[in-house]
C-alpha positions in Angstrom: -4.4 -19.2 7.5 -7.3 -20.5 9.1 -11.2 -20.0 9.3 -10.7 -19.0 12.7 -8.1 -16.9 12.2 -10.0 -14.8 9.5 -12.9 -14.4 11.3 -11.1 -12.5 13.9 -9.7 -9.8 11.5 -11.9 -6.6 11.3 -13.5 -5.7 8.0 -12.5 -2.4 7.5 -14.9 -1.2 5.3 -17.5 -2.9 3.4 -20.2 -0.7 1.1 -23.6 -0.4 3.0 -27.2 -0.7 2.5 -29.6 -3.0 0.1 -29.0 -6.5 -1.1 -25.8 -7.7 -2.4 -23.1 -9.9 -3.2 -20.2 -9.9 -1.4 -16.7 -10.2 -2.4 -13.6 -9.8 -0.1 -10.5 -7.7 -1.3 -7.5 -7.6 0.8 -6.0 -4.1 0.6 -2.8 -2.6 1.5 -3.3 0.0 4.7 -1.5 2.6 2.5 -4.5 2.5 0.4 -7.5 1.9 2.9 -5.1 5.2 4.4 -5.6 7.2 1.3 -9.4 7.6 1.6 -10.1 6.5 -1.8 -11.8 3.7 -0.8 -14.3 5.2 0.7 -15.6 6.6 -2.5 -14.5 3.4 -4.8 -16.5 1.0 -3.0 -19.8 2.8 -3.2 -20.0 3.2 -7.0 -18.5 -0.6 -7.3 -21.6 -1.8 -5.1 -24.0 0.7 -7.5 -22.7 0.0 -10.3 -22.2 -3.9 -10.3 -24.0 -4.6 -7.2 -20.9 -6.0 -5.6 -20.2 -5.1 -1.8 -16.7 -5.5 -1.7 -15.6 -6.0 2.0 -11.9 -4.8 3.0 -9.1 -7.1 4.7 -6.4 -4.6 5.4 -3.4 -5.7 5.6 0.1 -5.3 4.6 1.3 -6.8 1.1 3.1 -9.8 2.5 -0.2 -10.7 4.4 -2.3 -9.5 1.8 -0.6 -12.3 -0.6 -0.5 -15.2 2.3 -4.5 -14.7 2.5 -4.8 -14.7 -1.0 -2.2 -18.0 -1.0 -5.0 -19.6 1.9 -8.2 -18.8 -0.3 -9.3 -16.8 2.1 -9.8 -13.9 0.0 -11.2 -13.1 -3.6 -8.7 -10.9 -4.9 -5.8 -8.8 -3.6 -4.8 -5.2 -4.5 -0.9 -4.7 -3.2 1.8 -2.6 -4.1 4.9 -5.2 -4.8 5.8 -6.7 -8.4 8.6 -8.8 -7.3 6.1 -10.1 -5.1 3.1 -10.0 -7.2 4.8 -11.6 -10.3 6.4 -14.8 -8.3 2.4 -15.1 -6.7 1.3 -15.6 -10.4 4.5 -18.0 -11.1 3.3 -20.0 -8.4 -0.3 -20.4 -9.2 -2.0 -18.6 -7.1 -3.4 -15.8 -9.7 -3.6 -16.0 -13.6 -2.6 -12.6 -13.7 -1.7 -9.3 -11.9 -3.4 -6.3 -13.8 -1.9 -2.9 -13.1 -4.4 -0.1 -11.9 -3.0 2.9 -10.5 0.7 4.4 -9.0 1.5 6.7 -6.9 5.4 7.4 -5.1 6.9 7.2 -1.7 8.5 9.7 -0.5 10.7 10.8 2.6 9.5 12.3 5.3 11.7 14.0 8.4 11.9 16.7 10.9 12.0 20.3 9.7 14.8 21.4 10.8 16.3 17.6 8.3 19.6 17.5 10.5 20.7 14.7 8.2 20.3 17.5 5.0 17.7 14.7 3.2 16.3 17.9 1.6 20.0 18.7 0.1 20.3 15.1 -1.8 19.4 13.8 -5.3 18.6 10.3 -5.2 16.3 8.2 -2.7 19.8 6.1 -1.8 21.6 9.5 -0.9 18.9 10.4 1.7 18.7 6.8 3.2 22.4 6.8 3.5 22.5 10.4 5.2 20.2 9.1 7.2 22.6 6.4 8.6 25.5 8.4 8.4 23.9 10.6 11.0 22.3 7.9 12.8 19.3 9.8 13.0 16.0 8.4 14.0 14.5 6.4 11.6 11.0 4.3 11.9 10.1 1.6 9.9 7.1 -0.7 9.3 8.8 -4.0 9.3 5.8 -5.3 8.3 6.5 -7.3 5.2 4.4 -4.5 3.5 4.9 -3.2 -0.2 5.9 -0.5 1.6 8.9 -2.0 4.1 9.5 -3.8 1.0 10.5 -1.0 -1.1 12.5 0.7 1.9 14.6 -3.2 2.4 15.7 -2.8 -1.3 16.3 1.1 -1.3 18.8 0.0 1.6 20.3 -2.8 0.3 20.8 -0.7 -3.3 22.4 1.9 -0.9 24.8 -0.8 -0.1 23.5 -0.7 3.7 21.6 -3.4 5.9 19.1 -2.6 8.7 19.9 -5.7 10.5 23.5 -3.6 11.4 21.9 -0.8 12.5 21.3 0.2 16.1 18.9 1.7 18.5 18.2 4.5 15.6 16.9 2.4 13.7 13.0 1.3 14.8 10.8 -1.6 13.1 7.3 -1.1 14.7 5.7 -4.0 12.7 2.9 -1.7 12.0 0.7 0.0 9.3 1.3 3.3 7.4 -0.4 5.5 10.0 1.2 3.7 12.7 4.4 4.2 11.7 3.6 8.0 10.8 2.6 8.9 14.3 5.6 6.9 15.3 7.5 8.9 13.4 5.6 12.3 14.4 6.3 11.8 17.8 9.6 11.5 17.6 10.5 13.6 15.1 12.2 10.6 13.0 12.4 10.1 9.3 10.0 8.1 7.6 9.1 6.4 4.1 6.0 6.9 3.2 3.3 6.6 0.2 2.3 10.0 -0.7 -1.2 9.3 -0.3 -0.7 8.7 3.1 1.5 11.6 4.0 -1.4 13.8 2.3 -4.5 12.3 4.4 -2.2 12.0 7.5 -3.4 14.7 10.1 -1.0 14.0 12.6 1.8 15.9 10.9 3.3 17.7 14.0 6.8 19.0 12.8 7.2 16.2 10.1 8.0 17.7 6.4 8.2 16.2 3.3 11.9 16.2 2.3 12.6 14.3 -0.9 11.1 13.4 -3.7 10.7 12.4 -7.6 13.1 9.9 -7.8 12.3 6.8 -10.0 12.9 4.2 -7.6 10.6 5.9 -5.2 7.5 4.8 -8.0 4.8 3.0 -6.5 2.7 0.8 -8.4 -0.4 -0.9 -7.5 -2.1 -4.3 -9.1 -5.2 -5.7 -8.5 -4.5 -9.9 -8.6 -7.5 -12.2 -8.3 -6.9 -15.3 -6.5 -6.8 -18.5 -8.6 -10.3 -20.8 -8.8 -8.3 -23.7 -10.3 -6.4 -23.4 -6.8 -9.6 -22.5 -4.9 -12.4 -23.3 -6.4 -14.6 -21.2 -3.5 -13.6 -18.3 -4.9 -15.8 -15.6 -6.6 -14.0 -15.7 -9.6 -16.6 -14.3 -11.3 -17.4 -11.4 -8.9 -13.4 -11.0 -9.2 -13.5 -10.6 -13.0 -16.5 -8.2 -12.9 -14.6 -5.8 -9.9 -11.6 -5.9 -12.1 -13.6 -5.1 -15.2 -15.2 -2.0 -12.9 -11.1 -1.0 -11.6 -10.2 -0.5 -15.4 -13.0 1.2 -16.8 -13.7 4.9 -17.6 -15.7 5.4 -14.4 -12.9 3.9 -12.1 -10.1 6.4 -14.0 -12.4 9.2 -13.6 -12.8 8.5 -9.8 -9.0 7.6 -9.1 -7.7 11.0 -11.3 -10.0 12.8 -9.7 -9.1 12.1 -6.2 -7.2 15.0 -4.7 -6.6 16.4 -1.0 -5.3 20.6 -1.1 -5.4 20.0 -4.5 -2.7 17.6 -4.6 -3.8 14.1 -6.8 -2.9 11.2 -4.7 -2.7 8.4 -7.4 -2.9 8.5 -11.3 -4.7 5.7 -13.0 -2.5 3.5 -15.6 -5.1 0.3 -16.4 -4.5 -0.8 -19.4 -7.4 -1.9 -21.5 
């Protein structure tokens, strides 16, 4: 990853206003999606006097940024991923912060009966059974991530599949209006489904099972491997993520009354 390249990606968000320091945070786009960083980064900025600027990305480029030095610290949604990142070096540790869940999105009228199954394996497998449209990031994203292994524990690979089957290499919201348009089926984080405006006949179909649990880790990037690195910024934004006020925030978020993620830092 170069300079170059970096300089071309758009900073999402970035606190505003007054003298700071700044710190860069790659982000999954199911997060940035959620909205909760709009109210996060304001208090971090007041509070520690940090402006943390936003790279968002999927997990998979979230962690080759963070592999480049070209970030601070990364918040993704992938342990496998995560955990191999800190046996490789790159971070001395992932800390756990927050979880939501994915869940299954489809067409009202569900004419491959994902509303009728159990388990997130049944639904995927109805899905193929009836060849019914389904879009998919195919991103490298925690979020494509999660939907690879949920097929492959279905016994079923998406390299086999045909035309129904559509990678759009794309964020969350990209792949929900995909999916919108076309009335397809969809895996989503809920937290995007619930800020998602662009609903049109999509429904949320399934839900609740445990391998649909969506955890989120904030890692900061190694100074031994980078010495650039605010590694002390990094240590204070993590200190701020785990703390009363952060849990307050992230319980508190809610859209319609729904939560959208539960805070699980450990001290």
């Amino acid at each position: 990853m170069t300079r170059v390249f970096l300089a071309g990606l758009l900073l999402i968000f970035s606190a505003q206003g007054g003298k700071s320091e700044q710190f860069r945070m790659a982000v999954t786009t199911s997060f940035h999606n959620s909205g909760l960083s709009e109210l996060l980064l304001p208090k971090i900025k007041s509070d520690t006097g940090i402006d943390v600027q936003l790279l968002v990305v999927g997990t998979g480029q979230a962690l080759r940024l963070a592999k480049a030095g070209d970030v601070d610290a990364i918040l993704v949604h992938s342990r496998a991923a995560e955990e191999a990142f800190v046996r490789q070096g790159y971070a001395s540790h992932r800390r756990e912060i927050m979880y939501n869940d994915f869940v299954l999105v489809g067409p009202s009228d569900d004419p491959a009966g994902v509303a009728n199954v159990t388990t997130a394996n049944a639904g995927l497998t109805a899905i193929a059974l009836t060849r019914m449209d389904f879009i998919s990031r195919g991103d490298d994203s925690g979020t494509h991530k999660t939907e690879t292994g949920l097929w492959a524990d279905a016994g079923l690979d998406p390299d086999g599949f045909g035309a129904w089957y559509k990678s759009v290499g794309a964020g969350m919201g990209a792949a929900l209006n995909t999916a919108s348009a076309l009335g397809a089926y969809v895996l989503t984080d809920r937290a995007s489904w619930l800020n998602f405006g662009n609903r049109g006949d999509l429904e949320l179909l399934f839900s609740g099972d445990p391998a649909l649990f969506n955890q989120y880790a904030y890692l900061p990037v190694s100074a031994e491997r980078h010495p650039h690195v605010r590694a002390t910024r990094a240590a204070r934004v993590e200190d701020w993520l785990t703390s009363p006020a952060s849990q307050k925030m992230i319980d508190g978020y809610t859209i319609a009354g729904q939560k959208l993620f539960v805070f699980n830092a450990q001290p």
